[in-house]
N, C-alpha and C positions, 0 to 999 in steps of 0.2 A: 255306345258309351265310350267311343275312342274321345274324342273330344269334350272340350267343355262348352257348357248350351252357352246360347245365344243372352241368355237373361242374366246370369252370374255378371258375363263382360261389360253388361249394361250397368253393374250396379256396381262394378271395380270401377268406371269412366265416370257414374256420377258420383261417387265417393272422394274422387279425386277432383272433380271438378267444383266440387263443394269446399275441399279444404283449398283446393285455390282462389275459391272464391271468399271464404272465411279470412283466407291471408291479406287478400287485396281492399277487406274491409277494412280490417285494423290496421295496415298502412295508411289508407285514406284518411280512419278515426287520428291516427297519429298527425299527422300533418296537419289536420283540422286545429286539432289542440294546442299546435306550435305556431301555425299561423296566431290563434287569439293570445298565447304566450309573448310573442314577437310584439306584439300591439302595446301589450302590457306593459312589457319593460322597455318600450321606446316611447312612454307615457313616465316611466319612475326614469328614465334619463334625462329629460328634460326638465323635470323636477330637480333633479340632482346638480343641473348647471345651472338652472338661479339659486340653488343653493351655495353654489362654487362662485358663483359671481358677485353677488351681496357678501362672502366672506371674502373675495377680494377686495372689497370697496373698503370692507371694515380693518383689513390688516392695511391699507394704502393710506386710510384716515390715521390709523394708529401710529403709523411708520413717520409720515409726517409732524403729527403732533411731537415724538419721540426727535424729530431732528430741529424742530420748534423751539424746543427743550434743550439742546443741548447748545442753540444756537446764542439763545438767550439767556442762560445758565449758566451751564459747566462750562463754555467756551470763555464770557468773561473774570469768571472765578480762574479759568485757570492763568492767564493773562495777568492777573492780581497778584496771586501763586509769582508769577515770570517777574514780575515788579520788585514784588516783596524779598525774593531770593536776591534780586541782583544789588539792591538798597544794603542786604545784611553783608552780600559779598563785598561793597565797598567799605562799609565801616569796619 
């Protein structure tokens, strides 16, 4: 009884070889899950830049139309403005 038997050490070795083994599962499960995570949101990225891109088109249209406007608006009104000031400064 100086020792401890042979069957105890057996069952400390698979105790531990089982929570190593437990560990190594749920690392693997983890990586699993991030791998299809990873797919996902490189599936909503891609999504998200023709989203970005059609709102580019739409501020590029608007930006234009907006210089359209001023080109043919406010630019000769103010010109008229430039006219009418220099008309009252002579008289």
């Amino acid at each position: 009884m100086d020792s401890i038997p042979a069957v105890y050490w057996m069952i400390v070795i698979a105790l531990l070889a089982g929570g190593l083994t437990m560990i190594f599962f749920y690392v693997a499960m983890t990586f699993k899950e991030l791998s299809v995570t990873v797919k996902e949101s490189g599936i909503l990225v891609r999504n998200s830049n023709k989203l970005l891109e059609e709102a580019g088109e739409t501020v590029s249209i608007i930006n234009q139309s907006v210089k359209d406007i001023k080109e043919n608006v406010v630019d000769p009104l103010l010109n008229l403005g430039d006219v009418l000031k220099r008309v009252i400064s002579l008289v």
